[in-house]
Phi, psi and omega in degrees: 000139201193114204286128170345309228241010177246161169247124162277145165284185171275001170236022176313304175323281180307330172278325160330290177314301154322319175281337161337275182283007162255011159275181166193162162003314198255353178300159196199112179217134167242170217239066198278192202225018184217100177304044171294312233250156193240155150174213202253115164333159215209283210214151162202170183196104195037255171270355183286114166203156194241149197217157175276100189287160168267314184235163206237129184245185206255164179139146185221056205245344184183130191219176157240110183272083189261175203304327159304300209266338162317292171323315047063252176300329174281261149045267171341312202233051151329329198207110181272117160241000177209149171323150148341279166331305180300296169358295216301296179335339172268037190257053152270349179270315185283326185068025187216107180278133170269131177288206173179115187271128168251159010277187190273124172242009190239178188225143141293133184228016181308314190289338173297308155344314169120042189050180169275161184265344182317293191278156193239181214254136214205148186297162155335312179290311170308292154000288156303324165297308181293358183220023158255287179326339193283302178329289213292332154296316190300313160315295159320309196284325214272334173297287163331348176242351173262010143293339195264312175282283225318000000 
């Protein structure tokens, strides 16, 4: 799946295809648009590799998704309270760990686009709240997922 608001690179093919053959049913592998994220390498084929983030980060523009771990995730989220992205961070709860294929091959192009329509304009008071709250969520999950490796 791959969101209306993205750009593919010149090697988007060829790192597609690796994940190709390194999914199966139970795979989740996302595609970010940002070089953040590190963990334990799975498969590589010269710089292309796919790896198990220790923590799993957000943005959601683009995956390979299979029918099990789809599945899996619908399952989960019976009652959607959070983005997507977030969900995923949760996947002990989920029972669907995400992978994640580098180097990064897709580009978010929403501000080329005339922005995004998702976000609405939020008070002053909202604002400040989302951006006191976010560290301290972000923080919570980064504890929660290396408890979760250890």
């Amino acid at each position: 799946m791959v969101e209306d608001d993205v750009a593919l690179d010149e090697r988007f093919d060829e790192v597609f295809r690796f994940a190709v053959e390194n999914s199966n049913c139970d795979s989740f592998i996302r595609f970010p648009f940002r070089l953040r994220e590190t963990g334990k390498i799975i498969a590589e084929k010269d710089d292309i590799k796919l790896i198990r983030p220790t923590e799993t980060g957000l943005g959601q523009v683009a995956q390979l998704v299979g029918r099990n771990a789809a599945k899996k995730l619908l399952d989960a989220t019976g009652i959607f309270d959070r983005p997507v992205d977030t969900s995923e961070q949760l996947y002990w709860k989920t029972g669907v760990h995400p992978e994640v294929i580098l180097p990064p091959v897709v580009r978010e192009i929403s501000a080329k686009l005339g922005g995004s329509t998702i976000k609405s304009k939020h008070s002053l008071f909202a604002r400040l709240y989302r951006e006191i709250a976010r560290p301290l969520y972000r923080h919570r999950i980064r504890a929660l997922s290396k408890r979760q490796e250890g």
